[in-house]
C-alpha positions in Angstrom: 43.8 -38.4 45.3 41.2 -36.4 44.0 41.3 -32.6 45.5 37.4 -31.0 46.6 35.8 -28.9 44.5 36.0 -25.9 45.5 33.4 -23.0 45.5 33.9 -20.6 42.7 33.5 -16.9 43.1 29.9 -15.9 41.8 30.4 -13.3 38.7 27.4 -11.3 38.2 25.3 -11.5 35.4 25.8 -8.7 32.8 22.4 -6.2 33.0 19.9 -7.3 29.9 19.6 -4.6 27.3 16.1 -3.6 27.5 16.0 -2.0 24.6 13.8 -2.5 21.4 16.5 -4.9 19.0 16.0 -3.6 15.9 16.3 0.3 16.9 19.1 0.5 14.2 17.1 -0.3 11.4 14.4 2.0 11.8 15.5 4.9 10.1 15.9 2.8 7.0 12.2 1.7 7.1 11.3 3.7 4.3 13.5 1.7 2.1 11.4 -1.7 2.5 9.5 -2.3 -0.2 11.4 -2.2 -3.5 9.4 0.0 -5.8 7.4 1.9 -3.2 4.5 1.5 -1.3 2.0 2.5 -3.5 -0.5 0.4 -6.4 2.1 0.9 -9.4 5.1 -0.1 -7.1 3.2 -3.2 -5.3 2.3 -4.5 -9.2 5.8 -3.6 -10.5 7.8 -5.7 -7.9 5.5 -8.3 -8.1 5.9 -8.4 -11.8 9.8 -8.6 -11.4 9.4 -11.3 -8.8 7.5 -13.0 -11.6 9.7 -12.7 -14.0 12.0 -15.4 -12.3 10.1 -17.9 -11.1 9.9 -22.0 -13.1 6.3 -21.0 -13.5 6.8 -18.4 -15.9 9.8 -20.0 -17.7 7.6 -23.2 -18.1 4.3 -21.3 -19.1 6.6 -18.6 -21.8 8.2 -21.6 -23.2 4.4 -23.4 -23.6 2.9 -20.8 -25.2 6.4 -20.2 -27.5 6.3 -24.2 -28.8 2.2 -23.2 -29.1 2.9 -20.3 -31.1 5.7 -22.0 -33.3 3.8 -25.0 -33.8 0.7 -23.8 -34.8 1.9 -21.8 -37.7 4.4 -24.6 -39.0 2.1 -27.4 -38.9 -0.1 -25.0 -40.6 -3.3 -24.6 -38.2 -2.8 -20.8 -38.6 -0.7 -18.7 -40.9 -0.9 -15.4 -38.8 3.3 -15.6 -38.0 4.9 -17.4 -40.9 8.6 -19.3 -40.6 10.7 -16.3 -39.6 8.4 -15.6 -36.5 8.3 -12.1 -36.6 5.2 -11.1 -34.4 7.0 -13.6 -32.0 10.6 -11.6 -31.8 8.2 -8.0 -31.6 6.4 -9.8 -28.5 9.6 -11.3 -27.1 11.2 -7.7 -27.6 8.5 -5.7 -26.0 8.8 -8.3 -23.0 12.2 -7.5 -22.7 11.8 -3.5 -23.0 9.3 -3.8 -19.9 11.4 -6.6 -18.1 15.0 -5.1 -18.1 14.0 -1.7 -16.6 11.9 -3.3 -13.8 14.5 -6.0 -13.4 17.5 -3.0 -12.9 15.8 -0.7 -11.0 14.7 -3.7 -8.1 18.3 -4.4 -8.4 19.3 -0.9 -7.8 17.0 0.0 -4.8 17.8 -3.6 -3.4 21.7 -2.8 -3.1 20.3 0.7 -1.5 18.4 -1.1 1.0 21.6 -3.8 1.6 24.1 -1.0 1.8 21.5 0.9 4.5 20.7 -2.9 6.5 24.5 -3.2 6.7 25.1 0.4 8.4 22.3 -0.6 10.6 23.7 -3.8 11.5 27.2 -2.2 12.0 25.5 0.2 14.9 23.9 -2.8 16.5 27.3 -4.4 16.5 28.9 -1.8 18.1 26.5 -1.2 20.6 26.9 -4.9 21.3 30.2 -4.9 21.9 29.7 -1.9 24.0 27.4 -3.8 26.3 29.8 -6.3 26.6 32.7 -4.3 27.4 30.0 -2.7 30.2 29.0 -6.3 31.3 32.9 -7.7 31.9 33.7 -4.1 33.9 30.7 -5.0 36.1 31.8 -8.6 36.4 35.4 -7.2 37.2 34.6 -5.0 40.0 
């Protein structure tokens, strides 16, 4: 025989936070953009971004089979077989790239280390408006 349901007692609904959700991480604003906000920095991270993508891998190694075969087959002669002018431009790449690629890694693990304080706070306070809502619901 199947028993009636019966009525539960109706728990309150915790009170909403009101409050703007992403208070913790405004102090760390200034640490958004990676190289700093200004016409150097906005061309410098977009440079590194570059520096990553299939577009540039596939366009570098064009230009590098263009380079090499042109002076082997003998169109030009202005970088003979050891390549020389090649390994100068491949090392002046490199002393612009690995600065720019260190220093976006450096202020990126800044901003992580910040956006994980930040979210820490806005964990707490979480839980501390939980702890509130099931000591309303208790009383």
């Amino acid at each position: 025989m199947a028993r009636p349901a019966t009525p539960s007692p109706s728990i309150p609904e915790p009170p909403v936070i009101r409050q703007h959700q992403l208070r913790f991480h405004a102090p760390h604003t200034h640490l958004a953009p990676v190289f700093g906000s200004d016409w150097f920095g906005v061309k410098a991270e977009a440079f590194a971004r570059f520096f990553g993508t299939p577009s540039f891998l596939l366009t570098q190694t064009g230009l590098v089979a263009l380079w090499i075969g042109l002076n082997v087959a003998g169109v030009t002669h202005f970088d003979l077989y050891p390549f020389i002018l090649l390994n100068l431009a491949f090392s002046l790449q490199a002393a612009y790239a690995a600065p720019l690629i260190l220093l976006a890694q450096t202020r990126q693990a800044d901003r992580d280390r910040a956006l994980a304080a930040a979210d820490a706070l806005h964990r707490e306070a979480l839980a501390a408006a939980s702890v509130e809502g099931q000591t309303l619901a208790m009383q």
